[in-house]
N, CA, C and O atoms as CSV, one atom per row, in Angstrom:
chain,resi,resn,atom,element,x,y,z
A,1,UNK,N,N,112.352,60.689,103.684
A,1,UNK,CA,C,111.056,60.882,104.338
A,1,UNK,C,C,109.942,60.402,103.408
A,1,UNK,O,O,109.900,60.887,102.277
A,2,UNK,N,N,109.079,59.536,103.762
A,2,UNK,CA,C,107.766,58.819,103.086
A,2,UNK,C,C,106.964,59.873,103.065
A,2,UNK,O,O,106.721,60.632,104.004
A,3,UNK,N,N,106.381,59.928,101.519
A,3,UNK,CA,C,105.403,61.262,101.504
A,3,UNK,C,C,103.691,60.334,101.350
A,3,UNK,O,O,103.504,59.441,100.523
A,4,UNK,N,N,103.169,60.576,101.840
A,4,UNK,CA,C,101.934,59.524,102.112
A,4,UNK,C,C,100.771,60.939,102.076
A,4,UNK,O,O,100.765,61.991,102.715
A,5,UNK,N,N,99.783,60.346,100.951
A,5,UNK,CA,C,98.860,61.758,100.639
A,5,UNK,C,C,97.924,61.490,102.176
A,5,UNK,O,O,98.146,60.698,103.092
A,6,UNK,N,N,96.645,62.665,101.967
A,6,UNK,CA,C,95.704,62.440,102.945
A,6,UNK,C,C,94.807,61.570,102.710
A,6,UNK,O,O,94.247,61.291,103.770
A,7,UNK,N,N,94.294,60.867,101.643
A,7,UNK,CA,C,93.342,59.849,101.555
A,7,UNK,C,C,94.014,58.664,102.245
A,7,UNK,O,O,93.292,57.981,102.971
A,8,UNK,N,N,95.359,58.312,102.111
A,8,UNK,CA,C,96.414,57.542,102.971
A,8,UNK,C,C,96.688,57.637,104.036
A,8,UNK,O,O,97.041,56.620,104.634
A,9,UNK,N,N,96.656,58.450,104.472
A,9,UNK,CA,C,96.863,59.310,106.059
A,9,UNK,C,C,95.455,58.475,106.773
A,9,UNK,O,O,95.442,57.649,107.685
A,10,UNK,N,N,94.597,58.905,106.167
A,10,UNK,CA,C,93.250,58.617,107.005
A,10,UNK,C,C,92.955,56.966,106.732
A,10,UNK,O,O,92.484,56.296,107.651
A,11,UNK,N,N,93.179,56.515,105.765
A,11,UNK,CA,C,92.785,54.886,105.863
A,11,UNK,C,C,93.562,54.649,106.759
A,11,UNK,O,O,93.160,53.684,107.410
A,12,UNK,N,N,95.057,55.300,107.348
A,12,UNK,CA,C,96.040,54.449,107.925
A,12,UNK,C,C,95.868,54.791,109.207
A,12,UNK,O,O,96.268,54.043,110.099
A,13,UNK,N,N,95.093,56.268,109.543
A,13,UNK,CA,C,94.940,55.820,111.059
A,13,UNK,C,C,93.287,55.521,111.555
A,13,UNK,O,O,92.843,55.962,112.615
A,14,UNK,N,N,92.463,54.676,110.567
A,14,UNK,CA,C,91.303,54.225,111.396
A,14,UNK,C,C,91.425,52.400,110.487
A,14,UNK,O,O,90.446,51.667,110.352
A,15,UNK,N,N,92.466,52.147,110.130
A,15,UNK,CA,C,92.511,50.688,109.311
A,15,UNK,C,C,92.301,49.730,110.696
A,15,UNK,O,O,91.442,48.862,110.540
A,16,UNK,N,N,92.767,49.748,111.646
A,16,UNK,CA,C,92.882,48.866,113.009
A,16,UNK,C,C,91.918,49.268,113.768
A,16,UNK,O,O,91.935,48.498,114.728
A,17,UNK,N,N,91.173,49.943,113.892
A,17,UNK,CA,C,89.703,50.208,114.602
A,17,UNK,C,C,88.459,49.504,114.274
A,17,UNK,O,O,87.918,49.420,113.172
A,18,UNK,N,N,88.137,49.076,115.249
A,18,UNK,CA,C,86.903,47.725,115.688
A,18,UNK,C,C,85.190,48.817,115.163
A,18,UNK,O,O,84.781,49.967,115.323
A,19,UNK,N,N,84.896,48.029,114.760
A,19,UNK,CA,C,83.601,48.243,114.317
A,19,UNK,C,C,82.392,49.804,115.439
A,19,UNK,O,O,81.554,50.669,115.188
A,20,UNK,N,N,83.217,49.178,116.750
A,20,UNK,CA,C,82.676,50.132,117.081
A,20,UNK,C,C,83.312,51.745,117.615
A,20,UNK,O,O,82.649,52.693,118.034
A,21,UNK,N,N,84.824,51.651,117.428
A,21,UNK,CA,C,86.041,52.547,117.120
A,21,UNK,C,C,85.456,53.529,115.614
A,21,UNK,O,O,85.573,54.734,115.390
A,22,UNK,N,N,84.809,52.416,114.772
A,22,UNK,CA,C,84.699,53.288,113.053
A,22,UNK,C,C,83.390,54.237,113.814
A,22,UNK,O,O,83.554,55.457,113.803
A,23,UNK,N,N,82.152,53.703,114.445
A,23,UNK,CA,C,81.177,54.579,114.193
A,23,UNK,C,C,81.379,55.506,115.169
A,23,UNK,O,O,80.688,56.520,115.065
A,24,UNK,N,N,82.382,55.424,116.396
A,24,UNK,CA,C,82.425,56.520,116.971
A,24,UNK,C,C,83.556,57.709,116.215
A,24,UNK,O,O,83.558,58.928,116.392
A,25,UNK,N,N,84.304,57.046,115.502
A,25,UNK,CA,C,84.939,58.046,114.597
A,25,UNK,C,C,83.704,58.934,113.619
A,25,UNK,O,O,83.340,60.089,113.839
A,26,UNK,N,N,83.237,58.076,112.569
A,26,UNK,CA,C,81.801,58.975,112.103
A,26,UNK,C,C,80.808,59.511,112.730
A,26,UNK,O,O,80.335,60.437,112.069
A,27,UNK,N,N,79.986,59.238,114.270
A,27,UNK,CA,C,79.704,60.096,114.955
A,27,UNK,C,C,80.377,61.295,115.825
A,27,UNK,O,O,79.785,62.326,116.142
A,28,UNK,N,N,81.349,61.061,116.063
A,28,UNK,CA,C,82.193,61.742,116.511
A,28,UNK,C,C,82.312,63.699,115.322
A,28,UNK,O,O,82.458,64.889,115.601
A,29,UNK,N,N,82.154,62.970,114.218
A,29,UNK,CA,C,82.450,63.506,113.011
A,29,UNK,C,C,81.491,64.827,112.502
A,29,UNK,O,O,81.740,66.024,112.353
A,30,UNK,N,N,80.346,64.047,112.325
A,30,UNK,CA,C,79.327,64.151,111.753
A,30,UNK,C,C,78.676,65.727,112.154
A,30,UNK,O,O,78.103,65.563,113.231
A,31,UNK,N,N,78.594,66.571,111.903
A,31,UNK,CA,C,77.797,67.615,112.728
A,31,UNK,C,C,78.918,68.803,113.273
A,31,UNK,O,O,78.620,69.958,113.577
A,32,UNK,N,N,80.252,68.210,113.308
A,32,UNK,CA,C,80.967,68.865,114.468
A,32,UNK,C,C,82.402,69.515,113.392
A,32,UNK,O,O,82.291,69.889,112.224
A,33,UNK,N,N,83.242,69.495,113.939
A,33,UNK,CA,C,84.706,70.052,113.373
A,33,UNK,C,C,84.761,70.136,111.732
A,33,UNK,O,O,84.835,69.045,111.166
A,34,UNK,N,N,84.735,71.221,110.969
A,34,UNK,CA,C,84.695,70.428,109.586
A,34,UNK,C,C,86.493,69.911,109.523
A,34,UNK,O,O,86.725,69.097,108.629
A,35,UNK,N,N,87.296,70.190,110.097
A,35,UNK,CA,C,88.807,69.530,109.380
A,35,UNK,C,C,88.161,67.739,109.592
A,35,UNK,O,O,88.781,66.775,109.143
A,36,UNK,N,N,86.595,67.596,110.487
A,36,UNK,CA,C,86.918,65.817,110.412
A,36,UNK,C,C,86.390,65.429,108.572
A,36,UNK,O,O,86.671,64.326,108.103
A,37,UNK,N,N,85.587,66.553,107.672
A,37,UNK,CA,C,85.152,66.507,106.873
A,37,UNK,C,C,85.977,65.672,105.906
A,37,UNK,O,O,85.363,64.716,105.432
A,38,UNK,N,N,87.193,65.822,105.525
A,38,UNK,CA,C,87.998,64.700,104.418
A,38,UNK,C,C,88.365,63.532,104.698
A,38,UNK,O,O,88.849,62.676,103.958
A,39,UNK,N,N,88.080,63.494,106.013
A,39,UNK,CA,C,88.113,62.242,106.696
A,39,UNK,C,C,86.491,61.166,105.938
A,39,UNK,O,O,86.264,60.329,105.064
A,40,UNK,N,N,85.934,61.763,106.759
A,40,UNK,CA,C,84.583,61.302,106.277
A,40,UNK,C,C,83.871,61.264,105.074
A,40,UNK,O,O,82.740,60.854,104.811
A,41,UNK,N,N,85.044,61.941,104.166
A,41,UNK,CA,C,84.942,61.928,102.321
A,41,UNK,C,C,85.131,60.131,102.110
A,41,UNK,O,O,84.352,59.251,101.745
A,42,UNK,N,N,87.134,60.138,102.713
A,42,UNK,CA,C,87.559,59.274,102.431
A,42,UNK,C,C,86.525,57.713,102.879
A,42,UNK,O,O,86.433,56.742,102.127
A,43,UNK,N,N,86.048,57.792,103.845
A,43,UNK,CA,C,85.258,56.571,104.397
A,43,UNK,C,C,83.992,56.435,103.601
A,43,UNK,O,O,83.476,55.349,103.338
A,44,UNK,N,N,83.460,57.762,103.184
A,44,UNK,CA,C,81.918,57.224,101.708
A,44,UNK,C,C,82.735,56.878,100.896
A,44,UNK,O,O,82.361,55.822,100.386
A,45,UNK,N,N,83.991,57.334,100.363
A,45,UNK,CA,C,84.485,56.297,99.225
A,45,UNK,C,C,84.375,55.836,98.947
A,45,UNK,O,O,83.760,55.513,97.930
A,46,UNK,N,N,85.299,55.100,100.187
A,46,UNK,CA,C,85.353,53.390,100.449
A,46,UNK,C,C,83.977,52.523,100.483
A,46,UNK,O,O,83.878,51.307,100.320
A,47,UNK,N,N,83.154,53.269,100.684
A,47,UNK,CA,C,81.765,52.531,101.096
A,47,UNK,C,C,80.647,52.808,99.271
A,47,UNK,O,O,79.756,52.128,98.763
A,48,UNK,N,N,81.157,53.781,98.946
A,48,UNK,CA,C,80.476,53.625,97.384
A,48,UNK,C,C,81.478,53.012,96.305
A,48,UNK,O,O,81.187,52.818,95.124
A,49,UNK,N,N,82.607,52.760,96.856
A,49,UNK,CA,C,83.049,51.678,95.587
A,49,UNK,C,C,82.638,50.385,96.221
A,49,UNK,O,O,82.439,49.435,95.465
A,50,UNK,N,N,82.488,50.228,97.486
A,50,UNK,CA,C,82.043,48.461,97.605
A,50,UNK,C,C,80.419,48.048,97.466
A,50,UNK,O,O,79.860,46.960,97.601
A,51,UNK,N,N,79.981,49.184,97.186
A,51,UNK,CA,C,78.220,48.923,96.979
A,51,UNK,C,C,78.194,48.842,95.890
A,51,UNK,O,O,79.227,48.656,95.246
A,52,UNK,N,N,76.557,48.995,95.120
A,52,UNK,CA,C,76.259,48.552,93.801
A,52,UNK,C,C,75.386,49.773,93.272
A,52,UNK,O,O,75.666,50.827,93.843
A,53,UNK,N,N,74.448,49.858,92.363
A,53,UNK,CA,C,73.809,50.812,91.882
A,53,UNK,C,C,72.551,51.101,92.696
A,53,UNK,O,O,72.077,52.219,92.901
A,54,UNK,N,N,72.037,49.826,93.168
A,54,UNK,CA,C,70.699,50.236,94.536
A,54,UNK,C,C,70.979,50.570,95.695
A,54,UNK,O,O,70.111,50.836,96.526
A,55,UNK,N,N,72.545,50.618,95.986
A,55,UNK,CA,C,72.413,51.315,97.358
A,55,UNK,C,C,73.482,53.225,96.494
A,55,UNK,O,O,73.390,54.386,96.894
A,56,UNK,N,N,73.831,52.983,96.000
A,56,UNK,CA,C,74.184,54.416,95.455
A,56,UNK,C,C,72.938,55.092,95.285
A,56,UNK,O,O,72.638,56.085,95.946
A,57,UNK,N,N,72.254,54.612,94.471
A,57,UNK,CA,C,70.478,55.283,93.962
A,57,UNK,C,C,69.783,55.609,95.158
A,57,UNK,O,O,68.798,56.343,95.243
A,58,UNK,N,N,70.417,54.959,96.154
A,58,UNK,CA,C,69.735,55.231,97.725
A,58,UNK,C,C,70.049,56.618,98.294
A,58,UNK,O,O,69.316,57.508,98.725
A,59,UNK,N,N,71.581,56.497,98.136
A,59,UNK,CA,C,72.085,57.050,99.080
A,59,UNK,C,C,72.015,58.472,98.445
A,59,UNK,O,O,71.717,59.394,99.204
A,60,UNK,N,N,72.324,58.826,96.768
A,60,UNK,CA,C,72.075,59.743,96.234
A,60,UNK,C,C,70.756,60.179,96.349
A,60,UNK,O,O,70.665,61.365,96.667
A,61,UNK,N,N,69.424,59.419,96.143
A,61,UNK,CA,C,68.213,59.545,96.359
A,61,UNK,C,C,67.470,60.523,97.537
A,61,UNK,O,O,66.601,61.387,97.415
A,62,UNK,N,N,68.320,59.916,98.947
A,62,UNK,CA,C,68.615,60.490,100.363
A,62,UNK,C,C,68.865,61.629,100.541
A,62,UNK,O,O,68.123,62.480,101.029
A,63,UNK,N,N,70.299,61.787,100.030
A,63,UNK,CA,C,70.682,62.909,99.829
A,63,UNK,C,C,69.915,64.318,99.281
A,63,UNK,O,O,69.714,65.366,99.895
A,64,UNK,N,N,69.561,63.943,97.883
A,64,UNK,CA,C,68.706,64.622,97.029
A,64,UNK,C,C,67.863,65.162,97.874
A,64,UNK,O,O,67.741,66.381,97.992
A,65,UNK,N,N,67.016,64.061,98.729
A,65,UNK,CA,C,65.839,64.893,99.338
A,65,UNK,C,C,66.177,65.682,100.620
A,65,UNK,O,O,65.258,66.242,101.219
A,66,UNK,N,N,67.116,65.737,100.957
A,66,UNK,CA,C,67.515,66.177,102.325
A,66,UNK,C,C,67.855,67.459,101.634
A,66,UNK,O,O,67.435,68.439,102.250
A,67,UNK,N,N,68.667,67.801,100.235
A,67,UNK,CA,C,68.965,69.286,100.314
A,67,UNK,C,C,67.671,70.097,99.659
A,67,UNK,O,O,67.488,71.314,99.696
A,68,UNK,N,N,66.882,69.158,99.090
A,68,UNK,CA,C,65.520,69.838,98.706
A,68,UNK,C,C,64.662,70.286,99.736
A,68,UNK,O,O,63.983,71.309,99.826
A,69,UNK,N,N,64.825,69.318,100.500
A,69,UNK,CA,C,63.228,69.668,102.198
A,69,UNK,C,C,64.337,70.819,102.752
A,69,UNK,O,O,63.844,71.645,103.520
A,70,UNK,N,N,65.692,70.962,102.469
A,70,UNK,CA,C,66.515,72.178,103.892
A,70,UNK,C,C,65.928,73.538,102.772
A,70,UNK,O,O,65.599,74.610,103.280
A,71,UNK,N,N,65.853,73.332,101.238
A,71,UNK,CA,C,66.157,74.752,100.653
A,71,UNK,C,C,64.473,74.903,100.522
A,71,UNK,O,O,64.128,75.749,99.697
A,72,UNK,N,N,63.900,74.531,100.890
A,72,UNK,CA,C,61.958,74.589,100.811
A,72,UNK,C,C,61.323,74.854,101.809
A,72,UNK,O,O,60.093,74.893,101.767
């Protein structure tokens, strides 16, 4: 029996889904069930190892202010 972790699990069942298959998977996601939560770990991953330091500085930046304006 193939033991295949969950970061594997999840690339392998949204790898063949069309551009607009991915964002209804992340909307789908977003807001709702947390078990879709490690799902949607695994996909920023993927998306902060293929960026650079100005869109990380962004996205951390974003972030930053979103949990500052919720706790203020």
């Amino acid at each position: 029996m193939e033991n295949i972790d969950l970061r594997q699990a999840i690339l392998n069942r949204v790898q063949n889904n069309s551009r607009e298959q991915l964002n209804e998977v992340i909307e789908g996601s977003v807001g709702h069930d947390e078990r879709a939560l490690p799902g949607l770990g695994v996909l920023f991953e993927m998306i902060w190892k293929e960026t650079g330091d100005t869109d990380h500085n962004h996205m951390v930046d974003t972030l930053y202010q979103h949990l500052h304006n919720k706790q203020g």
